[in-house]
C-alpha positions as CSV (number, residue, x, y, z in Angstrom):
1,X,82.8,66.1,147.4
2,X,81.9,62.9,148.6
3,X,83.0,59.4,147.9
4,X,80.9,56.2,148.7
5,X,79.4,53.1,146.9
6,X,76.4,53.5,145.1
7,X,74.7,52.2,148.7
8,X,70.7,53.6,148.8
9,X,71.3,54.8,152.5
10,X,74.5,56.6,151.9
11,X,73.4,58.4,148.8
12,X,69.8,59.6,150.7
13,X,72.2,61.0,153.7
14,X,75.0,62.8,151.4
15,X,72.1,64.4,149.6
16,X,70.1,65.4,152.8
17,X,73.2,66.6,155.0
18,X,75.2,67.4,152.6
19,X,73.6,69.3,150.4
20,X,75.7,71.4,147.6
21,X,78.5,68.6,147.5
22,X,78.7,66.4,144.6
23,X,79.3,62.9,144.8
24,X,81.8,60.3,143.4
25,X,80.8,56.5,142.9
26,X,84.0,54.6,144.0
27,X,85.1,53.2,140.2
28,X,86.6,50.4,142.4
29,X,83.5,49.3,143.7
30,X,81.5,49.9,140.4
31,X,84.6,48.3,138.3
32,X,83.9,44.8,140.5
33,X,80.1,45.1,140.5
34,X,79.9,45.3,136.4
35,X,82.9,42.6,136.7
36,X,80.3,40.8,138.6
37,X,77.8,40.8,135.2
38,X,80.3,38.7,132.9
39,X,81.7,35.8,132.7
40,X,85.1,35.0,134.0
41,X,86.9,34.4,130.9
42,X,86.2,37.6,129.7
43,X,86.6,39.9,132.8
44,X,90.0,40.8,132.2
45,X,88.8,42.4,129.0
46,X,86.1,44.7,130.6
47,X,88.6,45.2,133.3
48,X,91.1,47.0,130.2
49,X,88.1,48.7,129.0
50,X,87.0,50.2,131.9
51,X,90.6,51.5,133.4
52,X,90.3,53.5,129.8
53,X,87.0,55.0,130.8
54,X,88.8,56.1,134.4
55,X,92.0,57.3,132.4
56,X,90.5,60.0,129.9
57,X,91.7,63.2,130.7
58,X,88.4,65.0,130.3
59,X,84.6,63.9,131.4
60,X,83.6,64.8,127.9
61,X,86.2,62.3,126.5
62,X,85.5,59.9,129.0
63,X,81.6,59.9,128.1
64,X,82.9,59.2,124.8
65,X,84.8,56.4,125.2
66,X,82.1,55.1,127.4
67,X,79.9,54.9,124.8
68,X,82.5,53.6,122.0
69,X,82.7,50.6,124.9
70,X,79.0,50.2,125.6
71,X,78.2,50.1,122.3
72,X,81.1,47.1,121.9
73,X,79.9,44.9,124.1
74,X,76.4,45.7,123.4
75,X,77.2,44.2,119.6
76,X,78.8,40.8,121.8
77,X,75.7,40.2,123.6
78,X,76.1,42.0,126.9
79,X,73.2,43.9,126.9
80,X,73.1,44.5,130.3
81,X,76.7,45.3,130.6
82,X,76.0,48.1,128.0
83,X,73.0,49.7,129.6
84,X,75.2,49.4,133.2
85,X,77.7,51.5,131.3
86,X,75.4,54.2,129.6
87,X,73.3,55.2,132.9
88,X,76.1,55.2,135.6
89,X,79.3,55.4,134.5
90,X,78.7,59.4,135.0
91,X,78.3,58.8,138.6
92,X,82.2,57.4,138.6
93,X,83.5,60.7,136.6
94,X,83.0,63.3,139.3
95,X,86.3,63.4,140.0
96,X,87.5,65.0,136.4
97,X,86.2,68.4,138.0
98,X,89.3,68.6,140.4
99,X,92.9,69.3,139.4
100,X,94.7,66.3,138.2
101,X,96.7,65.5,141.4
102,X,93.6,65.4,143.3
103,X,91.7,62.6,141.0
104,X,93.8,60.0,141.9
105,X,93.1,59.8,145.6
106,X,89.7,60.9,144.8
107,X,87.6,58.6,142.6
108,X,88.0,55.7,145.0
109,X,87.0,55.3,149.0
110,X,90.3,53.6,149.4
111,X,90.9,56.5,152.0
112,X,88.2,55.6,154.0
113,X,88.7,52.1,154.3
114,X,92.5,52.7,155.1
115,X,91.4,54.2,157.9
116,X,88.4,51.9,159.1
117,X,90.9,49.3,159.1
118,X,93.4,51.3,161.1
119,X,90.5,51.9,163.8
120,X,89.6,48.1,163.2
121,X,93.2,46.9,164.0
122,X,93.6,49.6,166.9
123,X,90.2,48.8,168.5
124,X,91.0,44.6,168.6
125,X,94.2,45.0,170.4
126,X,92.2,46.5,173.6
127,X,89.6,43.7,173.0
128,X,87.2,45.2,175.9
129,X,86.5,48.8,176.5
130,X,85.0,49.7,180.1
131,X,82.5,51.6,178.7
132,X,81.6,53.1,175.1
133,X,83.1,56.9,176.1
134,X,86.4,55.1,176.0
135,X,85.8,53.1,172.4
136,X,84.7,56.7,171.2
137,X,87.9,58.1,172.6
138,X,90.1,55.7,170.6
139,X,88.4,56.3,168.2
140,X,88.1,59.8,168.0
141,X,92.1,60.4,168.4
142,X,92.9,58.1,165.7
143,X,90.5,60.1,163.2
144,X,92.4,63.5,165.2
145,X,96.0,61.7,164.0
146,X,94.6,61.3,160.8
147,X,93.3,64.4,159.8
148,X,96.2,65.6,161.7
149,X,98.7,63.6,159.8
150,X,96.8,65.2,156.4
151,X,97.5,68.6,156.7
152,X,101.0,68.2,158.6
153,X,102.6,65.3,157.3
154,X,102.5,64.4,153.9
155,X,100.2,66.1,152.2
156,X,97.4,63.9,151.0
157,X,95.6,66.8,148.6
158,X,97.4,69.9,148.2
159,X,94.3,72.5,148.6
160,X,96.1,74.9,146.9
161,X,96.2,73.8,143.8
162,X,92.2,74.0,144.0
163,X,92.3,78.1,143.9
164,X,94.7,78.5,141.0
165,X,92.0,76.7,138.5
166,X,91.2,79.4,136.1
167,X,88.2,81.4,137.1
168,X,85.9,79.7,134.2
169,X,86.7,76.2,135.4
170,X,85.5,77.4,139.0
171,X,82.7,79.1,137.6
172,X,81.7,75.7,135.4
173,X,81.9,73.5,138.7
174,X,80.0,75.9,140.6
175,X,76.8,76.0,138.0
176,X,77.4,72.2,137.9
177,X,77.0,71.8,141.5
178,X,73.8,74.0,141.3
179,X,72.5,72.3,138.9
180,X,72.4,68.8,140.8
């Protein structure tokens, strides 16, 4: 699986070189860019009802309340809010396929940016790099010690838990990821 914005660029790539994996919208990114549709007095409100969407503990239910809350603020004017909320909120759900543990760190690209700002900070201290082999070399460590610090230190996704799901719930993701 992976997780990005709904950028036109990133989407073409993930679907070209990585073809089989599903994607996740980040429900950060699309929570502030439906955020961006209303007016502030009345942000906090979508706010509530979308961290209900991203709290359902099934995509079925989630759809459901989806449309419960589209069809809300369709009747108070937001049209366009509404229509936002019936055509893409499936694109922010992917993550309901994986165990529960997992969604958490999944759903957003918080990970990612952690890191890019780890790099960022890292990369400002030397200032000037000779030459671009030794940027890539700083670089490439501190993704090494990442990945590294993943699967040795704390554990970040516990893997395992992916091959106890019940045969059927396998089977269902894998005819879902066909299907796409």
């Amino acid at each position: 699986m992976v997780v990005s914005d709904d950028h036109e660029g990133l989407k073409s790539a993930i679907e070209r070189h990585f073809q089989g994996a599903s994607w996740q919208r980040c429900q950060v990114h699309y929570a502030r860019s439906l955020l961006g549709m209303v007016g502030h007095a009345i942000r906090k409100e979508l706010g509530t009802d979308l961290r209900t969407i991203f709290a359902a503990a099934s995509r079925t239910q989630a759809l459901a309340l989806a449309s419960e809350i589209a069809q809300k603020w369709r009747g108070r004017g937001h049209e366009k809010v509404a229509e936002h909320l019936e055509e893409h909120i499936e694109e922010c759900l992917t993550c309901l396929a994986f165990p529960e543990s997992h969604q958490r760190r999944i759903r957003t690209t918080n990970g990612l940016e952690r890191l890019n700002q780890e790099i960022k900070r890292r990369t400002r201290v030397v200032r000037i790099f000779p030459n671009r082999e030794a940027c890539l070399r700083l670089v490439t460590a501190l993704c090494v010690e990442q990945a590294e610090e993943w699967v040795t230190g704390r554990r970040y996704l516990d893997m395992g838990e992916l091959e106890q799901r019940p045969p059927e719930e396998q089977a269902a993701e894998e005819v879902r990821l066909m299907e796409r």
